[in-house]
C-alpha positions in Angstrom: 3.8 -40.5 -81.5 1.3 -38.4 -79.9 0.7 -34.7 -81.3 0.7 -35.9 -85.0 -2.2 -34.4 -87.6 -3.5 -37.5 -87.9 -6.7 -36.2 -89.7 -4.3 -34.7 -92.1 -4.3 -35.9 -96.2 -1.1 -37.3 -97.0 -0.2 -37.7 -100.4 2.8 -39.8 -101.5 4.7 -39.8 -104.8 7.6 -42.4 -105.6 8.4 -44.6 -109.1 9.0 -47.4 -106.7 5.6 -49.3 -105.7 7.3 -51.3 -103.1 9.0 -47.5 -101.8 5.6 -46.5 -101.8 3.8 -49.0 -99.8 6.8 -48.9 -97.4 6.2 -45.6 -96.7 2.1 -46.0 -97.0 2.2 -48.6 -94.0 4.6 -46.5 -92.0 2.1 -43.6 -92.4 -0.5 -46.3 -91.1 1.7 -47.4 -88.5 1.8 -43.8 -87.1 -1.7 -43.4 -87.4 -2.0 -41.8 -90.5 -5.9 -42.8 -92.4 -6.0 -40.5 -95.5 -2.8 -41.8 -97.8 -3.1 -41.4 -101.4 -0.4 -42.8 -104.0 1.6 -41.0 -107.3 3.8 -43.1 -109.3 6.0 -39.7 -110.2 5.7 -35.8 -110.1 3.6 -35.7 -113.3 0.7 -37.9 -111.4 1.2 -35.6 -108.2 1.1 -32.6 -109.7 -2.9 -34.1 -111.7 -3.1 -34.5 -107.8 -2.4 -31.6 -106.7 -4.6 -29.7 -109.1 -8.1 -31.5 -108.0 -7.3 -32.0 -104.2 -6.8 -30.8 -101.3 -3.4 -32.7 -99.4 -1.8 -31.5 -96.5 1.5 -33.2 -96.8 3.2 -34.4 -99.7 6.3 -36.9 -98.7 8.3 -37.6 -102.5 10.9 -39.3 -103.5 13.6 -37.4 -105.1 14.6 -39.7 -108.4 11.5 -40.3 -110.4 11.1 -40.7 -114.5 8.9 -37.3 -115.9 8.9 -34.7 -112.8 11.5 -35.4 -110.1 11.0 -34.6 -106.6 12.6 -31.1 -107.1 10.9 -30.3 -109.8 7.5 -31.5 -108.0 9.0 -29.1 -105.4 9.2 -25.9 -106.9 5.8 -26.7 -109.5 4.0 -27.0 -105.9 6.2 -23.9 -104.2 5.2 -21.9 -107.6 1.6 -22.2 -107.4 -0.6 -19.9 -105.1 -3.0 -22.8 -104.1 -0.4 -25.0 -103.3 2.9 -23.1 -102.3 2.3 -23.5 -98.2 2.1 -27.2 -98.8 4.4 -28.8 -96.2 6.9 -30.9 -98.3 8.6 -33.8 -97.1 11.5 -35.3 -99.3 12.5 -39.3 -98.8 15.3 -40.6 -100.6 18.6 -42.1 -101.1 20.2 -38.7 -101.7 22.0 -38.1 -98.8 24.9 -36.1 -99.8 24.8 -32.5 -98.3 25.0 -30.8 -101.7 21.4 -32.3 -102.6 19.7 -31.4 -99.5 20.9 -27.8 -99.3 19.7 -27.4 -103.3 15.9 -29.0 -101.8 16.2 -26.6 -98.5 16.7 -23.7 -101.4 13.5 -25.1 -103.3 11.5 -25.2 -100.2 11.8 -28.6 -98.7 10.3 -28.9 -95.2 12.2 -31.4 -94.5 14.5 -34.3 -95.7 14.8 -38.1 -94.5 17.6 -40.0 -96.2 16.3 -43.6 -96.8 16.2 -45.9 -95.2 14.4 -44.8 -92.0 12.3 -46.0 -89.1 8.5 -45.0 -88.3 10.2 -43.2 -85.4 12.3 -41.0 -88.0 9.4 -40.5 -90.2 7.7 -39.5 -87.7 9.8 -37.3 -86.0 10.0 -35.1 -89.5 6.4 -34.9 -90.6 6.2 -33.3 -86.4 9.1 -31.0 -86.3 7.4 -30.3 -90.6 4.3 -29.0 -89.0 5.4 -27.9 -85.8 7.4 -25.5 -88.1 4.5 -24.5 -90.6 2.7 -23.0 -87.3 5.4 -21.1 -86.0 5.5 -19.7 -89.5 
């Protein structure tokens, strides 16, 4: 798992506590250090506004700002817009991953996943954003 940005700020946004401390200690696992928690878009976005992340991995289904919407809030603000975006949920049907790939997704994991899946997308996710 070699090659990761491991110094990188990861933030994480799900409704689900237990989705979110899942995905937390897979970040760990990897070798991720800097992991901070929103409980929905609304909380990212607060997030978003007063600090500097270099990943955001969201959920898609969330009460106030849904993962889209977080999407194109952080794809429609200059200070946030090359924010690599990683989308984790249940939503697995093509129709929903080709309307995030429109919105800017980075990438897409369906849950549930492994570490090794995880982090296979956050590498080809920023292997793409230097290329670019």
């Amino acid at each position: 798992m070699s090659g990761l940005p491991l110094n990188k700020k990861v933030l994480v946004v799900d409704d689900f506590s237990t989705m979110r401390k899942i995905v937390c200690n897979v970040l760990k696992q990897i070798g991720y250090v800097n992991i901070i928690e929103a409980e929905d878009g609304a909380a990212a976005l607060k997030i978003l506004r007063d600090d500097k992340v270099d990943l955001v991995v969201t959920d898609w289904n969330m009460p106030k700002i849904d993962g889209l919407g977080l999407l194109e809030n952080i794809r429609a603000n200059n200070r946030t817009k090359d924010i690599p975006v990683l989308m984790v949920t249940a939503e697995g049907m093509k129709d929903k991953v080709i309307i995030a790939a429109k919105a800017g997704v980075d990438n897409y994991v369906v849950k549930p996943f492994t570490a090794e899946t995880l982090s296979e997308k956050i590498s080809q996710t920023f292997k793409r954003r230097e290329i670019c």
